[in-house]
C-alpha positions as CSV (number, residue, x, y, z in Angstrom):
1,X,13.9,22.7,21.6
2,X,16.7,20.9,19.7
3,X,15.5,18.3,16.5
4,X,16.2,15.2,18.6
5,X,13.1,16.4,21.2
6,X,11.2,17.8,18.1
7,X,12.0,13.9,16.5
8,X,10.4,12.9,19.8
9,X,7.0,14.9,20.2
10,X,6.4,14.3,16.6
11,X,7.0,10.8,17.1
12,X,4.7,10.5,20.2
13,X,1.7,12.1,18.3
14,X,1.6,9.4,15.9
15,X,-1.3,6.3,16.8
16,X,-0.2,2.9,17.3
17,X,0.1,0.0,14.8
18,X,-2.7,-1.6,16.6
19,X,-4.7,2.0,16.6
20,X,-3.8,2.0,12.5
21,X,-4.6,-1.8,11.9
22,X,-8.3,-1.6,13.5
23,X,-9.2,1.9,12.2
24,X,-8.3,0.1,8.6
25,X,-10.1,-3.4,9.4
26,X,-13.1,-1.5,10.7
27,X,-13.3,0.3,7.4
28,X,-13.1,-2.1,5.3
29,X,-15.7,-3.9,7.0
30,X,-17.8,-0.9,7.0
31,X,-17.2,-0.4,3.0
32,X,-18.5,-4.5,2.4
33,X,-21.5,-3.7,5.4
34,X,-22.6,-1.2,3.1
35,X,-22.5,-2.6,-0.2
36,X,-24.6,-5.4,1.2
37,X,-26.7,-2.7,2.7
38,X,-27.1,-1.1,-0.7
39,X,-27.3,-4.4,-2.5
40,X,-30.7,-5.4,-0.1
41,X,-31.9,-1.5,0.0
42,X,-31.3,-1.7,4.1
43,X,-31.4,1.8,5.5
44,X,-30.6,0.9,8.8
45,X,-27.6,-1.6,7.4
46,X,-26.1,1.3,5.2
47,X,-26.4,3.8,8.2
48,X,-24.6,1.6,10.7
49,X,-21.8,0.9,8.3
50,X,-21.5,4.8,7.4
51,X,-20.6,4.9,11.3
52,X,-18.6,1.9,11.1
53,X,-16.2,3.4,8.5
54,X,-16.0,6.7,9.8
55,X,-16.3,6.6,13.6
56,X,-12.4,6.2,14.4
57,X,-11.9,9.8,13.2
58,X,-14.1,10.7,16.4
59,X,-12.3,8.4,18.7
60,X,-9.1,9.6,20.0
61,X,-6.0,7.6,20.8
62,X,-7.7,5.0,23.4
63,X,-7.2,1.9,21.7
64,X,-10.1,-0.3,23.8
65,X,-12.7,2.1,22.8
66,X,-11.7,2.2,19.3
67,X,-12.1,-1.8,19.7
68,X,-15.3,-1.7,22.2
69,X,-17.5,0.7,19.4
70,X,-16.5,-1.2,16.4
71,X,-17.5,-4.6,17.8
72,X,-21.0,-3.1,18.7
73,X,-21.2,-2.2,15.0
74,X,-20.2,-4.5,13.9
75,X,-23.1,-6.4,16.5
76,X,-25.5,-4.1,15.5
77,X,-24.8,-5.2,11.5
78,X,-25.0,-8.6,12.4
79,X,-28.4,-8.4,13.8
80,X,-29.6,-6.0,11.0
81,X,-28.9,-8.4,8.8
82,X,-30.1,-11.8,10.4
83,X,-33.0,-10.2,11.6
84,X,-34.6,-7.5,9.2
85,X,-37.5,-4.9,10.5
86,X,-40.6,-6.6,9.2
87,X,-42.1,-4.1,6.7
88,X,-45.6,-2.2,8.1
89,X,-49.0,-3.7,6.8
């Protein structure tokens, strides 16, 4: 294998702009999700922004299901948020 092909395969590993852009907007979102989360003692708010920030490690290089999970969190925030568990009486 001469260094162009090398150049090449090394090349090919590496994820998309769009891959790079979403895994960094989905964080950041997750790191604001769970200051709020913190800020209004929310358990389930912090939790789903742990997996909001750290769930495109687990996702390989499909692009759409990078996109399709972190709009469900980011869903799954929302409603957290505008509708909180009532507390047990």
């Amino acid at each position: 294998m001469d260094e162009q092909e090398l150049l090449a395969l090394l090349w090919s590993l590496l994820p998309s702009r769009a891959y790079l852009i979403a895994a960094f907007v989905f964080g950041l979102l997750g790191m604001v999700a769970f200051y709020y989360g913190r800020k209004k003692a929310s358990k389930r708010v912090i939790w789903l922004s742990v997996g909001l920030m750290f769930y495109p490690y687990f996702i390989g290089s499909d692009i759409r299901l990078l996109y399709g999970v972190g709009i469900a969190f980011c869903i799954a925030i929302a409603v957290s948020i505008y509708y909180p568990q009532e507390p047990k009486t």
